[in-house]
C-alpha positions as CSV (number, residue, x, y, z in Angstrom):
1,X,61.8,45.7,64.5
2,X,63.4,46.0,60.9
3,X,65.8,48.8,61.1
4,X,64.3,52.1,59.3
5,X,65.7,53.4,56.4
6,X,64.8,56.7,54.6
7,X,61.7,55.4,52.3
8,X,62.2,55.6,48.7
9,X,59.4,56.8,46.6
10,X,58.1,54.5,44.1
11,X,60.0,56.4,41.2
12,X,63.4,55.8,43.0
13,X,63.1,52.5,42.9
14,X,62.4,52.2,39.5
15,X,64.7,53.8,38.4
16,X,66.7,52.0,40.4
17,X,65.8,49.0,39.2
18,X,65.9,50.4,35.9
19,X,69.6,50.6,36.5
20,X,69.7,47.3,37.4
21,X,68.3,46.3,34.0
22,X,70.9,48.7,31.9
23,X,73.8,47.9,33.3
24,X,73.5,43.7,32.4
25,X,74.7,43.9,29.1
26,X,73.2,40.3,28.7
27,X,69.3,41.1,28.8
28,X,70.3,43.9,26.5
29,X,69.9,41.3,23.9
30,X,69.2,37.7,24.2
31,X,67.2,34.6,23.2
32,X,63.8,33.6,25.1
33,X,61.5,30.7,24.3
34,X,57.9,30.6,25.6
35,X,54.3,31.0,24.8
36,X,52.5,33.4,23.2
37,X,49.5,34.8,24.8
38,X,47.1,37.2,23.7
39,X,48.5,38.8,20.8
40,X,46.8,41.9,19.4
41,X,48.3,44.2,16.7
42,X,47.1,47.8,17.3
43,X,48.8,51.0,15.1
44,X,51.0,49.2,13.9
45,X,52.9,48.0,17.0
46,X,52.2,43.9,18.2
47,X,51.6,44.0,22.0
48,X,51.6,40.7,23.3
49,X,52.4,38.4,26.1
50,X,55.7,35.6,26.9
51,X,54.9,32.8,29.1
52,X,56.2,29.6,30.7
53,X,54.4,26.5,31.7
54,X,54.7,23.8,33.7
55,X,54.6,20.2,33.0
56,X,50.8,20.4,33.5
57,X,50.1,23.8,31.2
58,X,50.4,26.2,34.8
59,X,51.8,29.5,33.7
60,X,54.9,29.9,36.0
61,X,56.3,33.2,34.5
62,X,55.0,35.4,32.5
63,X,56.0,39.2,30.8
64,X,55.0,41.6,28.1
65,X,56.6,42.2,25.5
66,X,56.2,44.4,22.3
67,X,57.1,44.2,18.6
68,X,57.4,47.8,16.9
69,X,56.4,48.6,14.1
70,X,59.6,49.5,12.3
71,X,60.3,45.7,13.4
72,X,56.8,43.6,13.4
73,X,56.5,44.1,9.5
74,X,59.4,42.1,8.6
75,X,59.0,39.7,11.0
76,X,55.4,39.4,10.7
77,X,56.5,38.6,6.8
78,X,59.3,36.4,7.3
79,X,57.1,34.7,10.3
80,X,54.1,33.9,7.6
81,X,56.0,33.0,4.9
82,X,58.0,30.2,7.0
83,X,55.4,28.8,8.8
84,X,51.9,29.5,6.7
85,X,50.4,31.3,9.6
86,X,50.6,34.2,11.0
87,X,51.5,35.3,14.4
88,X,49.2,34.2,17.2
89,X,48.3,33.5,20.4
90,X,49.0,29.8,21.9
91,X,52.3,29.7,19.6
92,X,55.8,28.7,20.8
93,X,58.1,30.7,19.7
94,X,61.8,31.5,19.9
95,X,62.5,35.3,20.1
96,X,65.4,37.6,20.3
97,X,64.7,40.4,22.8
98,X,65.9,43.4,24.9
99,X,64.7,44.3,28.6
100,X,63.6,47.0,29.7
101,X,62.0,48.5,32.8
102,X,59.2,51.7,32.7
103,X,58.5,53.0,35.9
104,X,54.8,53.2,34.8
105,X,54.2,50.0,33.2
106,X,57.0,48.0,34.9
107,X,59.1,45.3,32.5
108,X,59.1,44.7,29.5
109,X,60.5,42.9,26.3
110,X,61.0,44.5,22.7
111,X,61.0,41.8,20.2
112,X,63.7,42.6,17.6
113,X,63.6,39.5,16.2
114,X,61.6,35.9,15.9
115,X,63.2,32.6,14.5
116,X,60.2,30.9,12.5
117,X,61.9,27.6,12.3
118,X,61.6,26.8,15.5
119,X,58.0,28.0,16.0
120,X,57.4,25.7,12.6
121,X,59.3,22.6,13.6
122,X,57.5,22.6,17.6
123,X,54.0,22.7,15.8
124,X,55.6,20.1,12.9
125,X,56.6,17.8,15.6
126,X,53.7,18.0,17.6
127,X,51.3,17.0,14.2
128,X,54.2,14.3,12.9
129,X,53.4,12.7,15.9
130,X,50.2,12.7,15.6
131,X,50.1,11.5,12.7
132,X,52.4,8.5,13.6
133,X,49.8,7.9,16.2
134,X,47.1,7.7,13.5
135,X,49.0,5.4,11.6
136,X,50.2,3.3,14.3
137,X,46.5,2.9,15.2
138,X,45.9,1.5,11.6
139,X,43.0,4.3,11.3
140,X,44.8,7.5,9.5
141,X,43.1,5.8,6.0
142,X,40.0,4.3,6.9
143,X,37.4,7.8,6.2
144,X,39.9,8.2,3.1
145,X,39.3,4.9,2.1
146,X,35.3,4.8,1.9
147,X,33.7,5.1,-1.1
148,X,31.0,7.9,-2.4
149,X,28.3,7.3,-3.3
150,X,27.7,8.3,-7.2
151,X,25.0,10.9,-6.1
152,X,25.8,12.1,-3.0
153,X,22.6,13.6,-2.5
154,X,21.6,13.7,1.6
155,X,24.1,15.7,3.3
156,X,24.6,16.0,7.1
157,X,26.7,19.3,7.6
158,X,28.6,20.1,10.8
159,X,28.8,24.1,11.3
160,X,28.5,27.2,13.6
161,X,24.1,28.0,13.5
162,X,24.3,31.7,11.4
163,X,27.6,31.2,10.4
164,X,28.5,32.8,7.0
165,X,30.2,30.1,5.7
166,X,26.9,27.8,6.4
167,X,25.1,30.0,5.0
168,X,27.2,30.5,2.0
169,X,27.4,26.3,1.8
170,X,23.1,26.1,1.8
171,X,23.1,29.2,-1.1
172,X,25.6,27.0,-3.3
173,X,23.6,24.3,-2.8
174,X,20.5,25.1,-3.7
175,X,21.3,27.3,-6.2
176,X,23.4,24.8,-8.3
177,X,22.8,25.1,-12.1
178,X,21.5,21.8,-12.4
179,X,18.6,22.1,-9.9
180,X,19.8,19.1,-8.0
181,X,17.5,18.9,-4.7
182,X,19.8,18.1,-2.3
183,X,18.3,16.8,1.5
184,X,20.4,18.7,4.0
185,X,20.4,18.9,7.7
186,X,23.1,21.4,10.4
187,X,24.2,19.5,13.2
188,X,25.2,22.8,14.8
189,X,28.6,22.8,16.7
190,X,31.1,25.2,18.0
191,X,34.0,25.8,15.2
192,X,36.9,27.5,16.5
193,X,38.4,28.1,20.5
194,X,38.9,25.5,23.1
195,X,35.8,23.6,22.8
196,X,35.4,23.8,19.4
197,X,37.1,19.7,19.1
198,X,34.4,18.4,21.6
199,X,31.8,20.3,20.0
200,X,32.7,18.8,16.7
201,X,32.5,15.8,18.0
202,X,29.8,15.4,19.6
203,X,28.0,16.7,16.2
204,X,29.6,13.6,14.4
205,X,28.5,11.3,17.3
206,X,24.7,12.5,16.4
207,X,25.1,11.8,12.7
208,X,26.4,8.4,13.4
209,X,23.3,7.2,15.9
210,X,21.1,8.3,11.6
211,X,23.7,7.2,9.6
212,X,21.5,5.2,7.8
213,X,19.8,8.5,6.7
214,X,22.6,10.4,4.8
215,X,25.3,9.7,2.4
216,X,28.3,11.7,3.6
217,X,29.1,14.4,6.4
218,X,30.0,18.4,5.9
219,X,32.1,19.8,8.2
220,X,32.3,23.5,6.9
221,X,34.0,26.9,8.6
222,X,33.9,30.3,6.9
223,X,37.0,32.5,7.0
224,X,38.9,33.5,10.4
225,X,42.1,34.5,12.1
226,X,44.6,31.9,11.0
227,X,45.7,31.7,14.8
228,X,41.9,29.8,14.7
229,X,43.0,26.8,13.1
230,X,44.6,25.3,16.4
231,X,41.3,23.7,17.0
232,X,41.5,21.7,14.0
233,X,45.4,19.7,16.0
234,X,43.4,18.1,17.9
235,X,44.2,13.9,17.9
236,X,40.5,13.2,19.2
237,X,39.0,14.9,16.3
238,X,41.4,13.8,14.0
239,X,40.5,10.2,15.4
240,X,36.7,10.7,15.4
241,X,36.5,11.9,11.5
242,X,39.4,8.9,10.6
243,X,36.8,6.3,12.4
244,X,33.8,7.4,10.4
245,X,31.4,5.6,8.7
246,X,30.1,7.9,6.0
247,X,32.5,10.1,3.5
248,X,33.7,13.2,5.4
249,X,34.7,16.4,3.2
250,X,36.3,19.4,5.2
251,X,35.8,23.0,4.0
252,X,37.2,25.0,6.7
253,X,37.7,28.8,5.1
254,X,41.8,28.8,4.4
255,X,43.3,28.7,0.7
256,X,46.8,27.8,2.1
257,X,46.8,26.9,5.6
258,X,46.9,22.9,6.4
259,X,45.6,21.1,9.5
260,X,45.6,17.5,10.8
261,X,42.3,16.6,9.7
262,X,43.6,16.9,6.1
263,X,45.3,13.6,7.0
264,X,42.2,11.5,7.7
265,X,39.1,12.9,6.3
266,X,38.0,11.8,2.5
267,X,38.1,15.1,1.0
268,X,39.6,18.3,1.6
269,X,38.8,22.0,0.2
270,X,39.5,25.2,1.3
271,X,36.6,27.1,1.8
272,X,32.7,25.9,2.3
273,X,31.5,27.4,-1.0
274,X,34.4,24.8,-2.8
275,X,32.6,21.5,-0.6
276,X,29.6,22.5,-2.0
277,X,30.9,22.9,-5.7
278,X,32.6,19.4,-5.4
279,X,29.2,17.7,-4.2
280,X,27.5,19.5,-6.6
281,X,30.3,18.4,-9.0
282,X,29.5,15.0,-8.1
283,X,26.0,14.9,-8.2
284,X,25.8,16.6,-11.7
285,X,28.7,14.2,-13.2
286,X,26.3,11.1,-11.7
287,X,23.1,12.8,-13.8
288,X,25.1,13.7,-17.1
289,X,26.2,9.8,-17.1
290,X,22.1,9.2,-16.5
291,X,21.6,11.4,-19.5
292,X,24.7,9.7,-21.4
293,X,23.3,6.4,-20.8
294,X,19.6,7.2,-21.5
295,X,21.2,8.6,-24.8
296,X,22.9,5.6,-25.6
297,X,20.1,3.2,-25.0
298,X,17.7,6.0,-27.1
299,X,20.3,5.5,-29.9
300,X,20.2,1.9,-29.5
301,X,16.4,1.5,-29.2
302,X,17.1,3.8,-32.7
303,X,19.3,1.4,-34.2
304,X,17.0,-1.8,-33.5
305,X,13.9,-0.5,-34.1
306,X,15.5,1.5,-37.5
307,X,16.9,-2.6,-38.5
308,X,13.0,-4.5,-37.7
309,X,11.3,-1.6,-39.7
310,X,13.8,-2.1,-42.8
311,X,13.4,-6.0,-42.1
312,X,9.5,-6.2,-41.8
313,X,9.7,-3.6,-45.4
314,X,11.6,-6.6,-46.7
315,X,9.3,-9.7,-45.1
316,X,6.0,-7.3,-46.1
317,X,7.8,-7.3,-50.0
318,X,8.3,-11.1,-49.7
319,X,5.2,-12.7,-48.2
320,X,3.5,-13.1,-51.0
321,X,5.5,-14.8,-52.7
322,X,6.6,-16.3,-49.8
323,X,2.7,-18.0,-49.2
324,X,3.1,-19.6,-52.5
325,X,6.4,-20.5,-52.2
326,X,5.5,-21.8,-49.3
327,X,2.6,-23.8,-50.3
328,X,4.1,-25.2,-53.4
329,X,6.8,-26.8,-51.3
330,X,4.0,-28.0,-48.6
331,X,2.2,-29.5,-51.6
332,X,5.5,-31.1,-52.6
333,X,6.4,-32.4,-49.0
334,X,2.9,-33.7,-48.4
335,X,3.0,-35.6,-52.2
336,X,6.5,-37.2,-51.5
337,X,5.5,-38.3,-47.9
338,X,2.3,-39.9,-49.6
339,X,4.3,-41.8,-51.9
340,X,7.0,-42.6,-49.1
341,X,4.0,-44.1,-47.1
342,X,2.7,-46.1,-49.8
343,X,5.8,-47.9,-50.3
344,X,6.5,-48.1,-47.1
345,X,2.9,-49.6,-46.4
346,X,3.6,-52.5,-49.3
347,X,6.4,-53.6,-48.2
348,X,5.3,-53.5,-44.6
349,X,1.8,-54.8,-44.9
350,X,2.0,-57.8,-47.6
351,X,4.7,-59.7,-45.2
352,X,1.9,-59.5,-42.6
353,X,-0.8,-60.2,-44.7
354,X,1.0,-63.5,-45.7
355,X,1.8,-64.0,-42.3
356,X,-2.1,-63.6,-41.1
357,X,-2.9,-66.1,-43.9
358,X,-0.6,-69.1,-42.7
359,X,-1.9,-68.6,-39.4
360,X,-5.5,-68.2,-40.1
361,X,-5.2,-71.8,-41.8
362,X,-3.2,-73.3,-39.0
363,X,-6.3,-71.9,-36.3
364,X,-9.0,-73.6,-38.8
365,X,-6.5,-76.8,-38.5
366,X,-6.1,-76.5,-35.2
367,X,-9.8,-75.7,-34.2
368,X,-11.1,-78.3,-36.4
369,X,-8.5,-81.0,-34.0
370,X,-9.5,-79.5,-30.9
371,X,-13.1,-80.1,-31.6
372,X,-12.8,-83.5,-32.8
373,X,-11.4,-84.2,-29.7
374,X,-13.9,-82.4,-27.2
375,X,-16.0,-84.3,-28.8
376,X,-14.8,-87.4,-28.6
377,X,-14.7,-87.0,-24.5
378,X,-17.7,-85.9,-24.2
379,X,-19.4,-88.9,-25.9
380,X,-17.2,-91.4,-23.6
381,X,-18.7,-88.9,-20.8
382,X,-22.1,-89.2,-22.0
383,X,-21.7,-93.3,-22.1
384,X,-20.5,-93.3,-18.7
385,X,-23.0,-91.0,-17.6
386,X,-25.9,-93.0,-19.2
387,X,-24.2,-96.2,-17.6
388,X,-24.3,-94.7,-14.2
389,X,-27.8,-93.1,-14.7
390,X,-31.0,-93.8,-12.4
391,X,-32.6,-95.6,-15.5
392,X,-30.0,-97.5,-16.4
393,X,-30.0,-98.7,-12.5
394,X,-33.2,-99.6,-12.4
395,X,-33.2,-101.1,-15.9
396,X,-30.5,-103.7,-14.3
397,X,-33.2,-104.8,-11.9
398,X,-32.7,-102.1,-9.0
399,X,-35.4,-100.3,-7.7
400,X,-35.6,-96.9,-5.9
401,X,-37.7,-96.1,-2.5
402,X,-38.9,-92.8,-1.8
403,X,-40.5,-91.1,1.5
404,X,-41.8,-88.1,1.0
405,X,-40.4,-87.3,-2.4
406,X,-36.6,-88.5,-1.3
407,X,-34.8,-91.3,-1.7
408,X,-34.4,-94.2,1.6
409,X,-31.1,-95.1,1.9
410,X,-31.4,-96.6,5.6
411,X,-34.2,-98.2,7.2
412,X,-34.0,-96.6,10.5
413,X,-35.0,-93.5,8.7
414,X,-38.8,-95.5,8.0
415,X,-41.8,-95.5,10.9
416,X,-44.5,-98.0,10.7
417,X,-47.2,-96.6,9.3
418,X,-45.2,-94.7,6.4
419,X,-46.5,-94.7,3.0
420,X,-43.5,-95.4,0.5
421,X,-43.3,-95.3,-2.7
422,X,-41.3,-98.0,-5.0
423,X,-40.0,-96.7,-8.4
424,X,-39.1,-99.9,-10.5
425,X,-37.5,-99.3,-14.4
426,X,-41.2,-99.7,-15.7
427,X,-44.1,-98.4,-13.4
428,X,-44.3,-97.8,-9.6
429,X,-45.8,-99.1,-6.1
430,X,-47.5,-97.3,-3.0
431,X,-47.0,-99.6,0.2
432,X,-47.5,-99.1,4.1
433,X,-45.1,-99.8,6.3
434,X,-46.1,-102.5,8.8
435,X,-42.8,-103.6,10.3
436,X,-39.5,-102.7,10.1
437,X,-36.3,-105.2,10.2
438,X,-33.1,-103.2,11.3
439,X,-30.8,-106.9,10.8
């Protein structure tokens, strides 16, 4: 059994260990890194929380701490004018600090002092290399890098539903000046905390299944604690807008705080009404260069139809002297070509007409020749013929026996009995056949 003491009350022991914590002159005043955690400024005073984590973001020691208000003003000053931002929770920071030990609400640290440069150059290396990341990727340019369209006129915005900086956005809009109608849908997502990057994203991954349907993407905050711009470090997001396929403009609600996405989105601004007055700005310089060209092509339509009036004055002045003119020189065209084609028909047509005659004399020549001797044949053809006719035959003592109307040339084509007939040169003969000889 553990020996027993005399039991000390819980103020002894605070005290005691309030002893403890005065007599070491080293935490009377020394530097401390860690993380801030919940930091609230009430009366005055900053109350807030010093942590360490792990490897794998485990808190593995943790104290309050306290910033006075005689102190917090000037470091709250030099803090925001180092850095941009002012002091927040989820900050490292480097802090100069005394201990002390209440015996109501146990330790504690009074911050007399904060070194900005090393809260500045933890969150500047941390978005350096980033950045490197992007650009070793080959996407930090690729959103910055697309073109706009000249009228950017269907916009797909990314923002908190009932947010007052949507609904500051959608008044600019469609109250521009030059009653441009713009088509305009919210792809609601969560804009500041812990899930605002996923939330963000998943917005853009909706816009990207339609992008087809709009000609840029809005991604729009109204104004917050600056402490709320941590959401916008994020390398996924900063990824996801850089890999884009429409323009992205960011309007997030800050006049001089910077984040990572001002590295890879197209266009920045610093509040939601100034992304609407730029796409506004765009759309109205696209229709005063509509109504610059229709005015130059009214001028020119002017100018021309101005010069065919002055010259159909002038033609209207001329033509009728132009009809005679005209005519006259017809007249004189159509007498030359006349005498052209006589001449040219004389000496054309005599050469010819010579020509015809020589050969109309050589045909009569030539006919006459060719007749003579036609006929000449057909006379010897006629003496033949007569020679070797059936009367000249029979006239030489032949005669010709006929059966039935044609000529016998063989016996064996006779019958006794058969009545012939024998045609002599003068007269004829009937006869019967009463024997036939075939020798």
């Amino acid at each position: 059994m553990i020996e027993q003491r005399r039991a000390l009350t819980i103020s002894e022991i605070s005290r005691r260990i309030a002893q403890l914590v005065t007599v070491d002159e080293y935490l009377r005043g020394v530097w401390i890194v860690g993380e801030t955690v919940d930091v609230r400024v009430t009366g005055g005073n900053c109350y807030l929380t010093i942590c360490e984590k792990d490897a794998d973001g485990r808190v593995v020691a943790q104290v309050r701490a306290c910033i006075w208000q005689s102190a917090f003003r000037p470091i709250a000053q030099r803090f925001k004018a180092a850095t941009g931002q002012d002091l927040r929770g989820d900050m490292r920071i480097m802090a100069y600090v005394s201990t002390n030990y209440h015996p109501v609400y146990g330790l504690a640290l009074s911050v007399i002092d904060i070194n900005p440069a090393y809260t500045l150059g933890d969150a500047a290396q941390r978005r350096a290399r980033m950045v490197q990341r992007l650009k070793d990727e080959g996407i930090i340019d690729l959103n910055r890098s697309l073109s706009w369209p000249a009228a950017p006129m269907r916009v797909a915005i990314v923002s908190a539903r009932g947010a007052a900086g949507y609904g500051d956005f959608i008044k600019q809009m469609c109250e521009n000046k030059s009653r441009l109608r713009f088509a305009m849908r919210l792809f609601p997502a969560t804009m500041q905390g812990d899930k605002a990057p996923q939330s963000i994203i998943a917005a853009l991954q909706a816009i990207a299944q339609e992008a087809d349907k709009w000609d840029c993407v809005a991604i729009i905050r109204g104004g917050g604690a600056t402490g709320d711009l941590a959401a916008y470090e994020d390398y996924a997001l900063a990824a996801a807008i850089a890999r884009f396929p429409l323009p992205v403009i960011i309007g997030i609600g800050h006049d001089r705080d910077s984040t990572l996405l001002d590295y890879v989105a197209n266009l920045c601004v610093k509040t939601p009404t100034a992304a609407a007055e730029r796409l506004i700005g765009m759309g109205t310089q696209a229709l005063a260069a509509l109504d610059e060209r229709a005015q130059r092509i009214m001028l020119m339509l002017t100018d021309r139809l101005g010069a065919h009036h002055r010259q159909l004055d002038i033609i209207e002045g001329q033509l009728p002297v132009l009809a005679v003119s005209v005519a006259e020189r017809a007249r004189a065209a159509l007498d030359s070509a006349r005498m052209a084609l006589v001449g040219v028909a004389d000496r054309r047509l005599k050469p010819q007409a010579a020509m015809l005659d020589g050969l109309e004399a050589s045909m009569r020549q030539a006919s006459a020749f060719a007749v003579e001797r036609a006929r000449g044949r057909l006379d010897a053809i006629g003496s033949v013929l007569a020679a070797l006719s059936p009367e000249a035959t029979l006239r030489r003592g032949y005669s010709i026996t006929r059966l039935g109307g044609k000529a016998v040339r063989d016996a064996s084509a006779l019958a006794e009995g058969d009545m012939i007939e024998t045609v002599f040169a003068s007269g004829s003969a009937k006869s019967i056949i009463t024997k036939i000889n075939q020798e």
